[in-house]
N, C-alpha and C positions, 0 to 999 in steps of 0.2 A: 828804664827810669819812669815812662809814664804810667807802665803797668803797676808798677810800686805807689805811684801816687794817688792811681783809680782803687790802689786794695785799699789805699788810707782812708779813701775817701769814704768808700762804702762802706768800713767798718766801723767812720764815727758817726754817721747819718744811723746804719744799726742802732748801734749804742746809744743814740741819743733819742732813737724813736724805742727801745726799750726802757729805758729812763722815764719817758714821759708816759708812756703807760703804764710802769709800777705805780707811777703815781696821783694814777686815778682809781677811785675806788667807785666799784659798781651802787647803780641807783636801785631805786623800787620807790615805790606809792605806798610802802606799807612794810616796818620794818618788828620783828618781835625782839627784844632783850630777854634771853633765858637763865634766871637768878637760881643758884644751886647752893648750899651749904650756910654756916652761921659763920660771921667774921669772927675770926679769932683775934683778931687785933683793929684798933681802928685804924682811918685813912682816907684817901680817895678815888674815887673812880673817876676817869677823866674822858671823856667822850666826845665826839665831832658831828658836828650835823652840815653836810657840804649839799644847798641845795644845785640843781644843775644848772640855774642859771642864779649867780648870786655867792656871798660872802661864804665861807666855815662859821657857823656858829660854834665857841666851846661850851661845854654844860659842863661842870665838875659837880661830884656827890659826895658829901663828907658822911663817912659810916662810921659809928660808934663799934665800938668793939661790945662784943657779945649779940649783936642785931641776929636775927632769924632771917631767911629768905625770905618770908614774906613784908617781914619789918625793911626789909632792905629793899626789896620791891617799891613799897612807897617812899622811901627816901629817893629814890632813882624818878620815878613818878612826877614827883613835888618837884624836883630838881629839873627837869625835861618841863614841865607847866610851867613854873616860876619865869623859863629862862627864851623858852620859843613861844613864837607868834600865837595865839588862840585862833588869828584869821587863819593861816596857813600852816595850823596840827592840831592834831588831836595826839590825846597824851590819856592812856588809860591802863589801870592792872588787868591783868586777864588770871583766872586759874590760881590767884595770888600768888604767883612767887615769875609771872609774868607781865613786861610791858609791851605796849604796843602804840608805836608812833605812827602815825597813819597823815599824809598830806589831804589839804582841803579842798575840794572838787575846783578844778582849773589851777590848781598851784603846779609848779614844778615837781618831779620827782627828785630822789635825794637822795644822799650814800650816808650811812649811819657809821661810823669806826667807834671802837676802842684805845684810843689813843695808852694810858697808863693805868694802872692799879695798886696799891699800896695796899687792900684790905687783904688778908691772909684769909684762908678756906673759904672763899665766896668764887666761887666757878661762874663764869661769863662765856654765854654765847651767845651772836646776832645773827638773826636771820632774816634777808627779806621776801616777802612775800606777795 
């Protein structure tokens, strides 16, 4: 009986310390958004800015249907500026059809997601760096 009880035990404490780590996403000081292809359709991209100490910010990007990678770069851009601190980021195109959000000396680091996407042929990847 008590054997039964210690396997219960230790396999909700498992479980629950797996839980809590799927749902942390990794940080960095410096994160790149890699924009790939023309939206076929409009909609939007929906994104999370979780500093490490501190709130989720959301930024949502509303894309016009027919936008270019690069057009869609600064919609994604403008939308990341508009929406986070100027004291703590920096928000810039790189190579045009790249962004790069970067924290400001003495700020937190910070985990960047892709939360949802609605725009059709625009290929998204983040990286941090």
């Amino acid at each position: 009986m008590k054997l039964r009880a210690l396997s219960a035990a230790i396999g909700a404490t498992v479980l629950l310390a797996a839980l809590a780590y799927a749902g942390t996403a990794p940080t960095a000081n410096k994160w790149r958004i890699e924009l790939d292809g023309q939206a076929q359709t409009g909609g939007d991209l929906q994104f999370r800015v979780t500093p490490r100490q501190g709130e989720p910010i959301e930024v949502t990007v509303t894309i016009r249907s027919g936008r270019a990678e690069n057009n869609v770069a600064k919609d994604v851009r403008d939308a990341f500026a508009a929406k986070l601190s100027p004291e703590r980021y920096s928000v810039e195109v790189d190579d045009g059809e790249d962004i790069l959000i970067k924290k400001k000396e003495g700020q937190p680091d910070f985990a960047l997601e892709l939360v949802e996407s609605s725009v059709q042929n625009v290929s998204i990847k983040i990286e941090g760096e």
